[in-house]
C-alpha angles and dihedrals in degrees: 000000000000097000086048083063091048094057097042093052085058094054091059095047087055096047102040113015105032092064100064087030094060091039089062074044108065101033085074094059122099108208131183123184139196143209084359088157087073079078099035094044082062092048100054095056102046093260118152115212143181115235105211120197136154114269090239087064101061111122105053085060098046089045100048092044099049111159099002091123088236113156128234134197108240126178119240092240123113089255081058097049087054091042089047089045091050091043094046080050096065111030111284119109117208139223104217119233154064145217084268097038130042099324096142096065095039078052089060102047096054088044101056090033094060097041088056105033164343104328123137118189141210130205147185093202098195090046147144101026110357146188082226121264099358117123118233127214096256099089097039096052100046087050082056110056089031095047085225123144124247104217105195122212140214134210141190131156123187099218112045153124127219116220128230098254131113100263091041095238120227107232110181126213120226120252090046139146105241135198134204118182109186107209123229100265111260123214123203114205112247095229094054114130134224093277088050107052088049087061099057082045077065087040101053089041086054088039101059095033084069096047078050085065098039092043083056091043082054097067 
């Protein structure tokens, strides 16, 4: 009963208080963002894409793209019911499922929706479990069978704390210097097979690891 509550209590904290907490957040936050016209480039000529960050780096993205309709993957667990309330709060919309709940059919539904029209994505490729910062096959293979690009991003902030979670977190204090690094879209062949697609998994860990590092050369 009394951790029902608890949670309860949480779940009104993401759907009603979160949405004009994180908005005096984030005017206190100076950003700054680079090479932003990768996504507006796709945009502007009808092109679907999958945005790809760690899932330390969360809330910079989700800050900078507020009600853009962008959708997230978001596990079915009661974390991911607080993270899909504060992003319904401010703009995003969210596919439900994981690699250990209910990711097949959330597969699916980004798949079909992306073949067939205007849906841009967002993923925390080494989520919702780990191991940190290692890209798992989800996002690759999706990109694949739908010839849509991945566009990595990259994330710093001059005043934070890391959490004690497995993924650390970046919680970000209010008055700092951010910085978002948009990432050259990267296309996987549709006809890439499974070693393959193992290999761009190396590649994009590689890959936003870097725009980590030049996120952090950008304060």
């Amino acid at each position: 009963m009394r951790k029902k509550l608890t949670q309860n209590l949480i779940l009104f904290f993401a759907t009603i208080v979160s949405r004009p907490l994180l908005t005096i957040f984030r005017m206190s936050l100076s950003i700054r963002i680079k090479n932003g016209h990768y996504v507006k480039e796709c945009r502007r000529q009808g092109e679907n894409f999958i945005l790809s960050f760690w899932h330390e780096n969360m809330i910079l993205p989700l800050l900078v793209h507020e009600g853009d309709g962008i959708h997230v993957l978001v596990s079915q667990h009661f974390d991911g019911e607080v993270i899909a309330r504060v992003l319904h709060s401010y703009g995003s919309r969210t596919v439900r499922g994981s690699s250990t709940r209910g990711g097949g059919l959330a597969y699916r539904r980004m798949k079909n929706a992306m073949k067939f029209g205007k849906f841009e994505a967002a993923f925390t490729p080494d989520g919702p479990t780990g191991p940190r910062r290692r890209m798992k096959l989800g996002a690759v293979r999706l990109a694949a069978e739908t010839g849509v690009p991945i566009i990595s991003m990259g994330v710093a902030a001059s005043r934070f704390r890391r959490l004690g979670s497995w993924d650390r977190l970046l919680l970000i204090l209010p008055f700092s210097r951010c910085a978002l690094v948009y990432g050259k879209p990267f296309y996987v062949p549709k006809q890439a097979g499974l070693k393959a697609l193992k290999y761009m998994c190396d590649e994009l860990t590689a890959q936003t690891n870097q725009l980590d590092q030049e996120a952090q050369a950008c304060l």
